[in-house]
C-alpha positions as CSV (number, residue, x, y, z in Angstrom):
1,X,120.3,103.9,105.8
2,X,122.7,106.6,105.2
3,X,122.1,108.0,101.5
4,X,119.2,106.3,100.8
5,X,115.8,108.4,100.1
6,X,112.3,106.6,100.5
7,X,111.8,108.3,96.7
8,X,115.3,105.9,95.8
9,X,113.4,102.4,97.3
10,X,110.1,103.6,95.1
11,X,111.3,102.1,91.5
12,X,112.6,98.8,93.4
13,X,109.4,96.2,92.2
14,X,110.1,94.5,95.6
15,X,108.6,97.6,97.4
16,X,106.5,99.5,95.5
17,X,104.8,96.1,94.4
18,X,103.7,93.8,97.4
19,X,104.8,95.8,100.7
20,X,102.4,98.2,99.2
21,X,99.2,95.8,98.1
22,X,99.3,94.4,101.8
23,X,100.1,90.5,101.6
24,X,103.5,91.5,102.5
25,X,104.5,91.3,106.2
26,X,105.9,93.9,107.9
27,X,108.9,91.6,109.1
28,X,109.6,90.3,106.0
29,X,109.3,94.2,104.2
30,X,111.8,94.6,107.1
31,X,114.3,92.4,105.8
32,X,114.1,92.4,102.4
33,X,115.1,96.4,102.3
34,X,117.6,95.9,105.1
35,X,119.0,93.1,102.5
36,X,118.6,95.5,99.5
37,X,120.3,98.5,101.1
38,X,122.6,96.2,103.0
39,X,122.0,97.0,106.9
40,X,118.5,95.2,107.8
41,X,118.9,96.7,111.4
42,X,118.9,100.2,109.2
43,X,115.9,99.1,108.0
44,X,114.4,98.2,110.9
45,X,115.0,101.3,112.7
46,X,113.4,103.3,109.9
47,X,110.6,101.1,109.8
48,X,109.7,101.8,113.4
49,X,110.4,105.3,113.9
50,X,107.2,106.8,113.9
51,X,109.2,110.7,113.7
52,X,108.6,113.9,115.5
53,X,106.3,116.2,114.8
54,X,107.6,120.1,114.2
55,X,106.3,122.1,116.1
56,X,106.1,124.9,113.4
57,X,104.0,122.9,111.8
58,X,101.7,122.3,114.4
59,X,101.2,125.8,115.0
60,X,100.1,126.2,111.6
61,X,98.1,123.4,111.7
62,X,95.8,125.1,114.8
63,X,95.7,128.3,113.6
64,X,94.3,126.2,110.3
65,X,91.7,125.0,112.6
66,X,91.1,127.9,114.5
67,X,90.0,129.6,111.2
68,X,88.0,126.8,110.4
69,X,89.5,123.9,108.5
70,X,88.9,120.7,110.0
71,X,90.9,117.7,109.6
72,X,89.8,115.4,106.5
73,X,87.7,112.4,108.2
C-alpha cells in the first residue's frame, strides 16, 4: 500500500464507521480497502502483519518495569 498512511484510511466512512463498531468481517474489511486503495493483496498483507517489536523499545519498557510501572491490566 505504497503511500498510503493508516491516518489517510481514517476519514474514509467505510473504515472508520463499521470495521471499527465490529459487525464488519475481517475478510470483507479486507477487501473493501484493498478495493479502495486498489491492491486488495496490499491490503491483505497489512492486515495480517502483526509487526516487529524494536528492541529499543523493549529495553525501555523493562527498565519501566524494573522501576516499577506495571503494565495497564
Amino acid at each position: 500500500m505504497a503511500g498510503l498512511s493508516w491516518l489517510a484510511l481514517r476519514g474514509w466512512p467505510f473504515v472508520a464507521g463499521p470495521s471499527w463498531l465490529g459487525p464488519l468481517p475481517r475478510a470483507e474489511w479486507t477487501t473493501e480497502v484493498g478495493r479502495l486503495v486498489g491492491s486488495t493483496a496490499a491490503a491483505s498483507e497489512w492486515a495480517n502483519d502483526i509487526g516487529t517489536p524494536d528492541p529499543d523499545v523493549l529495553l525501555v519498557i523493562d527498565e519501566l518495569r524494573r522501576r516499577g510501572f506495571a503494565s495497564p491490566s
